[in-house]
ZAMARGU-4260 file (C-alpha; in steps of 0.2 Angstrom, whole numbers, plus 5000, padded with zeros to 4 digits):
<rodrens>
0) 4724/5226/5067 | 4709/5214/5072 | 4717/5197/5075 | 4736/5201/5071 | 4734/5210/5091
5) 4735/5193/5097 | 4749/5189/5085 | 4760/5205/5092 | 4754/5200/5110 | 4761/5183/5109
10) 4778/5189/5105 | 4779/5202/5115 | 4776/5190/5132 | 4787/5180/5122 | 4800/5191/5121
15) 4798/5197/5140 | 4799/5179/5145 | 4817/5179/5137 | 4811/5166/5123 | 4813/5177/5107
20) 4820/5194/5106 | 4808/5209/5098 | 4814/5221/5086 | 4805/5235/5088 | 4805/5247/5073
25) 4804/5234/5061 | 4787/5226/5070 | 4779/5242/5073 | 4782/5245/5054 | 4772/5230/5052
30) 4759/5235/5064 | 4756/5251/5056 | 4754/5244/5040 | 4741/5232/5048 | 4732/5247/5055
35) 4731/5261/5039 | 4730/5246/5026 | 4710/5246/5032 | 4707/5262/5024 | 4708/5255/5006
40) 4701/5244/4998 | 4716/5238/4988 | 4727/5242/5002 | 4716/5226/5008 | 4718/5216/4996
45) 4737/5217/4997 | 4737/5213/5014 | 4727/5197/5011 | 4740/5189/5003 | 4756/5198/5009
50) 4753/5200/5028 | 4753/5181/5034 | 4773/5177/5024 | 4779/5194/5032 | 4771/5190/5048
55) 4781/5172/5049 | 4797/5179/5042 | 4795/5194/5054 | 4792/5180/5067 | 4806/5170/5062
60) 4819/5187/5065 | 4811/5189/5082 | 4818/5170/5086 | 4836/5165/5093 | 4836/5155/5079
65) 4850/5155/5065 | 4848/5167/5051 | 4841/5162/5035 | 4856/5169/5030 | 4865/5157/5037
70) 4852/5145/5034 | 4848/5143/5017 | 4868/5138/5011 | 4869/5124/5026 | 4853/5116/5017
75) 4861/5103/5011 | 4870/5097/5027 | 4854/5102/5037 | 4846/5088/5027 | 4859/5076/5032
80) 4853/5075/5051 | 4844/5060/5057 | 4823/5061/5062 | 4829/5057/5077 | 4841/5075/5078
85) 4824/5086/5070 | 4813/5080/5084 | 4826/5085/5096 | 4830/5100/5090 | 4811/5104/5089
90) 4809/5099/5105 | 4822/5112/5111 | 4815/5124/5099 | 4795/5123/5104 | 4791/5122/5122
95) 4776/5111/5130 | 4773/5124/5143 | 4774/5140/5131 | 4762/5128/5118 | 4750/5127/5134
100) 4752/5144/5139 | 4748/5151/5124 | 4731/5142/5122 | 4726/5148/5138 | 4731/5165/5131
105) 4722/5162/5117 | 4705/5157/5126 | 4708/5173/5139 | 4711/5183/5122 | 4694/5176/5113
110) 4684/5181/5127 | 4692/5200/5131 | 4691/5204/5113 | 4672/5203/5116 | 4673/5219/5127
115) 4690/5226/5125 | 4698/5235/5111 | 4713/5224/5108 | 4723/5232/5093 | 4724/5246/5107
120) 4732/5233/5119 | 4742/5225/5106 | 4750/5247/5103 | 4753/5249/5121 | 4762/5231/5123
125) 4774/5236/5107 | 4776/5254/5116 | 4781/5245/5130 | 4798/5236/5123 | 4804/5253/5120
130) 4807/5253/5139 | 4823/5241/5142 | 4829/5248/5126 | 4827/5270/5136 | 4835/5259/5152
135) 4851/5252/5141 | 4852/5267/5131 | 4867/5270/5137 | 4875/5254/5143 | 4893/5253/5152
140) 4909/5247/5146 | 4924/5246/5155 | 4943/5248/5152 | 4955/5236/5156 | 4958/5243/5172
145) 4939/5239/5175 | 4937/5258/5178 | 4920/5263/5168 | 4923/5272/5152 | 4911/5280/5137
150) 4906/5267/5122 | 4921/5267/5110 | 4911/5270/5092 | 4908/5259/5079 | 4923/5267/5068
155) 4935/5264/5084 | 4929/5246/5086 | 4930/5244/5067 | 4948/5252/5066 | 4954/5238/5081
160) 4948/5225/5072 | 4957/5228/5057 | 4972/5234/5067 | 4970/5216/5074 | 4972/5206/5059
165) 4986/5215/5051 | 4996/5212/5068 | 4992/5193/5067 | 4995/5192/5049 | 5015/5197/5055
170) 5016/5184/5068 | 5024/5169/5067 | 5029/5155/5080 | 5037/5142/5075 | 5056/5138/5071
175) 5055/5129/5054 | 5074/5129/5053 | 5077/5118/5067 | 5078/5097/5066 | 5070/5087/5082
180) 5086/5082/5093 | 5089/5075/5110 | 5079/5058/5117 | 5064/5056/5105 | 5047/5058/5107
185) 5028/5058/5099 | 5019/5072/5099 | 4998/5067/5100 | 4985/5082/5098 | 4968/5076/5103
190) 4957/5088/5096 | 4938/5086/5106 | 4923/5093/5098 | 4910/5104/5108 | 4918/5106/5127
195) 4919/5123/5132 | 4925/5128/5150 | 4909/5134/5151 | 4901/5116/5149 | 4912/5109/5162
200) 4905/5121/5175 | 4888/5118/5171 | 4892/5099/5174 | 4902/5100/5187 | 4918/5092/5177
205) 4930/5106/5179 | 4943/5098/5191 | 4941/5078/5181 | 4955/5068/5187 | 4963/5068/5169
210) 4966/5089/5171 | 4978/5085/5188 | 4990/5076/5172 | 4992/5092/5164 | 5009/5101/5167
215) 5001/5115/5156 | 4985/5121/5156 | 4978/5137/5146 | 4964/5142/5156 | 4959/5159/5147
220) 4963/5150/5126 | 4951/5156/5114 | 4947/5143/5100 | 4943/5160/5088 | 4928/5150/5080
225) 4912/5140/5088 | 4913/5129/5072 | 4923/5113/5068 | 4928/5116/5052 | 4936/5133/5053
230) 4940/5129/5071 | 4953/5115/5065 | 4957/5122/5051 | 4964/5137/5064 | 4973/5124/5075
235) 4982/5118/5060 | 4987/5132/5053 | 4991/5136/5070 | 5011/5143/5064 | 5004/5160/5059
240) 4994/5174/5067 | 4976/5173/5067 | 4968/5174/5051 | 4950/5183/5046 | 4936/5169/5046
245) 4934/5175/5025 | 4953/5171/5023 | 4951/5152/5030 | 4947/5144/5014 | 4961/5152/5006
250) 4975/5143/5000 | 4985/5144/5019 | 5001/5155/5022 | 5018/5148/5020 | 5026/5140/5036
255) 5007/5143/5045 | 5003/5124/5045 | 5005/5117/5061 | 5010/5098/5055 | 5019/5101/5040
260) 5032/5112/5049 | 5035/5094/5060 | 5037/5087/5046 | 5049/5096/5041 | 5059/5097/5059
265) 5058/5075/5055 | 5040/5070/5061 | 5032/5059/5051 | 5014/5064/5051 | 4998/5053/5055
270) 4979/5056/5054 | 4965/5047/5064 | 4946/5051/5068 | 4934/5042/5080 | 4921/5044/5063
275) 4921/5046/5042 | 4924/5064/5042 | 4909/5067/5028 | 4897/5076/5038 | 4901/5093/5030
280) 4916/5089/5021 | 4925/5087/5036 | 4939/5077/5031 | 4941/5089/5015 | 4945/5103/5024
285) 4955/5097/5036 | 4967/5089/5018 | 4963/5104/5007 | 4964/5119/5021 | 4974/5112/5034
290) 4988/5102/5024 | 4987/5084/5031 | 4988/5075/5016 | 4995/5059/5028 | 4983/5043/5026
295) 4967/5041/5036 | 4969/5026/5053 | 4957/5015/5048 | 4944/5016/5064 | 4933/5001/5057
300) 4940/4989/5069 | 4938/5000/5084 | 4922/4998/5097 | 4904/5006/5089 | 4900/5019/5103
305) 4886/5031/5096 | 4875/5035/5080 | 4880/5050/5074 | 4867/5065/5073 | 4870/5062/5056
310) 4865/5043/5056 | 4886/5040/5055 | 4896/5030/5065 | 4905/5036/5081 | 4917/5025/5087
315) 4923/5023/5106 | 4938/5035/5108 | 4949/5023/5118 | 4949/5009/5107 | 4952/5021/5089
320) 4967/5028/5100 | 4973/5011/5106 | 4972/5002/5089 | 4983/5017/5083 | 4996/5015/5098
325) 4996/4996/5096 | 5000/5000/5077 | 5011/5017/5080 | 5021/5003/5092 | 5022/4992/5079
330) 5032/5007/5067 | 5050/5007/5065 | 5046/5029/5064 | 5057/5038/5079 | 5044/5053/5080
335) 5028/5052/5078 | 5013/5066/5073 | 4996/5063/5078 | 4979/5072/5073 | 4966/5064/5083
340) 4949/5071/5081 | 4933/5067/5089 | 4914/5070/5090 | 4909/5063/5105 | 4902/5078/5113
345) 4892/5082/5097 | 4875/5088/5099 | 4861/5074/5094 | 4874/5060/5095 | 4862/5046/5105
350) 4865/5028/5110 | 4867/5013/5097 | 4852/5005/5102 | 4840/5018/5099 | 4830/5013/5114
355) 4834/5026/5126 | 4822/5042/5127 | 4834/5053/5132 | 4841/5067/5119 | 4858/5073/5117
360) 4858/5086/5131 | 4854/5076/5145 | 4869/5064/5140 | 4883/5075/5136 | 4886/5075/5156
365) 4887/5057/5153 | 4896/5056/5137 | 4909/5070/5142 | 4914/5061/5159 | 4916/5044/5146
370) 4928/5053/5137 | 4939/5059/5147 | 4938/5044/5157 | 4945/5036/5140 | 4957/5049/5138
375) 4963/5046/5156 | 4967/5027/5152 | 4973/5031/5137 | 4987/5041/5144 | 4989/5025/5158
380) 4993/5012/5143 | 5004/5025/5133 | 5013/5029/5148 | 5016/5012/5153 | 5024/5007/5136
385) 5040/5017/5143 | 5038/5029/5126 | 5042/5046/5127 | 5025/5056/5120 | 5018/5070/5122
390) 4998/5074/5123 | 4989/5092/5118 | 4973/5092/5122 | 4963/5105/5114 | 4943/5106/5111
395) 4938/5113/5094 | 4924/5125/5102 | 4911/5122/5118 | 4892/5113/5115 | 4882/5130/5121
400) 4875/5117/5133 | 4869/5131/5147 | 4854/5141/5138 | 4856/5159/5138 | 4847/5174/5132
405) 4855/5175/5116 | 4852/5156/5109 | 4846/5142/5113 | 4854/5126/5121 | 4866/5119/5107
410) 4865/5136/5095 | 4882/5141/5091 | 4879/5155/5079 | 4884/5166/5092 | 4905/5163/5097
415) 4906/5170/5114 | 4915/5167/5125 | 4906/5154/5134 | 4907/5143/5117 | 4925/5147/5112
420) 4934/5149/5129 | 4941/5131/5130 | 4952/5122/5140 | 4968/5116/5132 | 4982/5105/5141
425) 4999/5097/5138 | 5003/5082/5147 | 5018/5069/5147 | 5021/5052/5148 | 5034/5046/5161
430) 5030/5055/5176 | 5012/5048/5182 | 5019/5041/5197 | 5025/5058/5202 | 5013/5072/5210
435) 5013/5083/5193 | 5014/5103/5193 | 5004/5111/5183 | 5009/5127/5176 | 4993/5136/5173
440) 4994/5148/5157 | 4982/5162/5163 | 4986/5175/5150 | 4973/5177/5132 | 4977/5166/5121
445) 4975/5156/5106 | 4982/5144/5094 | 4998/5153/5091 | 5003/5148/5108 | 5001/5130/5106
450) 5012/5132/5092 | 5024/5140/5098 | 5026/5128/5113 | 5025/5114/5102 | 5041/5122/5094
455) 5048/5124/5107 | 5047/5105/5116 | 5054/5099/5096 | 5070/5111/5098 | 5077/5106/5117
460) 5065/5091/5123 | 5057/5090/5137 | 5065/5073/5142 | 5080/5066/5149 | 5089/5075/5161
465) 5095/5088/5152 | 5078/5094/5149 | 5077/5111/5152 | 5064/5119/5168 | 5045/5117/5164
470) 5044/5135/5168 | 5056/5141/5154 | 5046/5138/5139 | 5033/5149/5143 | 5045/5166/5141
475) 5040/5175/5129 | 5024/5164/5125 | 5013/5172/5114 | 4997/5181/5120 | 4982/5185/5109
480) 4968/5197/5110 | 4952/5190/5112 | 4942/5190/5095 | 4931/5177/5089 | 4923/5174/5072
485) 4908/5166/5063 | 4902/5169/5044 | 4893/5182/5050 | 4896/5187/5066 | 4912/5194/5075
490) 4914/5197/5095 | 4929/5205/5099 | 4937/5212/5117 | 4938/5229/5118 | 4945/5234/5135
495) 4935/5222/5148 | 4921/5221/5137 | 4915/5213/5123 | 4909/5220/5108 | 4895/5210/5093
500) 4893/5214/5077 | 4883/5205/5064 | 4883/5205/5044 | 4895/5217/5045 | 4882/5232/5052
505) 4884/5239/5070 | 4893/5236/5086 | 4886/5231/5102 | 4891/5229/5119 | 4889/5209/5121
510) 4884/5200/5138 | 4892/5183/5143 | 4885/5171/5155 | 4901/5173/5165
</rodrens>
């Protein structure tokens, strides 16, 4: 193989490290070509001008990196992130350390090759990978009793999944018959990009002072999608079953969207952002796919706050929602709707100055306490306006900002559990004064359940004292089984475990960080 062995033992440290991962047939293919292509002379030839493009798409497979199938369409958006975003990214992507430790490799490498027959080195380091692979040949998977069971085949996991969406696609839950009565309220949904319960714990944010306001909280809510497009577009269509990621960009199911069924119980519907919504057509998909046709709050006026990982403008969450409730205040409207979306959390987001060195990991401990700190007084200058409202709070998907061995930090490819298990809370106005009970909603579930408890508050208000018992909404709320989409990747629950497929090929079992 003559200098391709230090190629093959440069992954392969790389790959024990936990850096990339190592497909094994597919390399030693490559590796036997690079052997018996030296027996002729044309062979030779070939592998002059063939070998070094294979070896860096070969590499590129090996990374935690994205898929070029994946890639190659997001192209244009890719080209929409600032310099600043690349370096960052690169930074995440191309270690110091490893870049030091393999030029020491490379000088130990240069001087062994001198009395030691590397290609035979190279062989036995790519025999070696088969090792983890003969120790997991037969991985566990346990049922939901936690007792340990055989691996359910690829046809049985297949058949669930199917099963799945044809159950989802008969669900409903919402009563679009009914017309909002009793003491009038608004109902506000904030929905947050990238926070993840996952993030929390790593941050140590978990039990922030604006969670003890809940009187609901989901701790075990899928967001079904580790994306924000299809993420929101889930939440407003949240009045039907979950849909198949492929069927998102469809025209939606009668009575599935979330806001023009409260329009139709008398809410009049508002939309607001904390940006412009063009990164990725955003704002289209959230008119065209999710229904909300109601003009955009103009968030000009509000405090700049961050330049966007995009270069865009990210204005400060409590001044966008406190322009809108001075305006909303101003309304002669009974109920109110709110969609409030923000990207405050977004990876590569950096201050307005430019002048700090620090990248967008090490301030979204920072940024994350900041907004829901905002949140917090948000809720205080809401309440104290005497107005009955309502507040959902529910995350699109997490930030991936805890590394593990499947991507690296901010790589969302992957929607596992870590990324699209999300904490989701209602809170009302009118009791802050009063220690609040939170009822905490442990069973799996997803946007569905929002929905329906959203219904529910519309048809016998939570307010006034003939409200009914905070515990009596959640009968019969609806629980969902845990599966989780991306345009090319599915992880399901099966039993306890969880179960990846990717481009539509095999199952595998799936390890979280949990």
């Amino acid at each position: 193989m003559r200098n391709w062995s230090l190629y093959f033992i440069i992954k392969i440290i790389l790959f024990y490290a936990g850096y990339i991962n190592f497909h094994f047939f597919v390399n030693a293919t490559f590796a036997l070509w690079l052997i018996f292509s030296n027996a002729n002379p044309l062979l030779m030839k070939i592998r002059k001008w063939v070998s070094i493009p294979i070896g860096i798409v070969l590499f590129y497979f090996d990374s935690q990196l994205p898929s070029l199938r994946n890639i190659i369409p997001k192209i244009p958006q890719l080209l929409d992130f600032s310099f600043q975003y690349y370096l960052e990214l690169l930074a995440r992507i191309v270690s110091w350390e490893v870049i030091a430790f393999l030029l020491v490799l490379f000088i130990a490498y240069y001087f062994l090759s001198k009395k030691l027959r590397m290609s035979t080195i190279a062989v036995i380091a790519i025999m070696s990978t088969l090792l983890p692979l003969r120790a997991n040949m037969s991985p566990l998977a346990y049922d939901a009793d936690g007792q340990v069971i055989g691996l359910p085949s690829d046809a049985q996991l297949t058949e669930s999944l199917d099963e799945f969406f044809i159950e989802e696609s008969s669900r409903t839950a919402f009563n679009r018959s009914q017309k909002a009565s009793g003491v009038p309220f608004d109902i506000l949904v904030i929905n947050v990009c990238s926070l993840a319960w996952d993030d929390l714990k790593y941050i140590k944010e978990e039990n922030n002072p604006l969670f003890q306001r809940f009187h609901y909280l989901f701790t075990n809510f899928n967001s079904a999608s580790s994306y924000s497009g299809p993420s929101i577009i889930r939440l407003l269509r949240s009045s039907k079953g979950q849909q198949d990621q492929r069927d998102l960009y469809k025209p939606p199911v009668e009575g599935s969207l979330l806001f023009g069924n409260l329009n139709k119980t008398g809410y009049q519907v508002q939309l607001a952002l904390n940006h412009d919504g063009k990164y990725g057509d955003l704002l289209k998909e959230i008119r065209n796919e999710g229904g909300m046709s109601a003009p955009l709050f103009d968030n000009t006026q509000a405090t700049p706050y961050l330049k966007g990982f995009d270069g865009s403008q990210v204005y400060d969450d409590y001044s966008v929602l406190s322009n809108w409730w001075d305006a909303r205040m101003k309304s002669p409207n009974e109920r109110v709707a709110l969609f409030y979306n923000t990207i405050t959390l977004h990876d590569g987001n950096r201050a307005l100055d430019g002048s700090r060195l620090e990248n967008s990991v090490e301030t979204y401990s920072r940024r994350t306490h900041k907004l829901l700190t905002d949140l917090d007084r948000f809720y205080t200058k809401v309440n104290s306006s005497g107005k009955q409202v309502m507040i959902v709070f529910i995350p699109e998907h997490g930030a991936a900002i805890r590394r593990n061995k499947n991507e690296i930090v901010g790589m969302r490819e992957i929607p596992s559990p870590n990324v699209t298990n999300v904490p989701v809370g209602i809170m009302f106005t009118g009791k802050a004064d009063a220690p609040v009970k939170t009822n905490i909603i442990e069973l799996p579930t997803s946007y569905l359940a929002t929905s329906d408890l959203i219904s529910k508050f519309v048809g016998k208000t939570p307010f006034g004292a003939a409200a009914p018992s905070p515990e009596s909404y959640l009968k019969n709320i609806p629980s969902t089984r845990f599966v989780a989409e991306n345009e090319d990747s599915v992880i399901m629950k099966y039993g306890s475990s969880y179960y990846f497929r990717s481009n539509d090929i095999n199952w595998n079992l799936f390890e979280t960080n949990n």
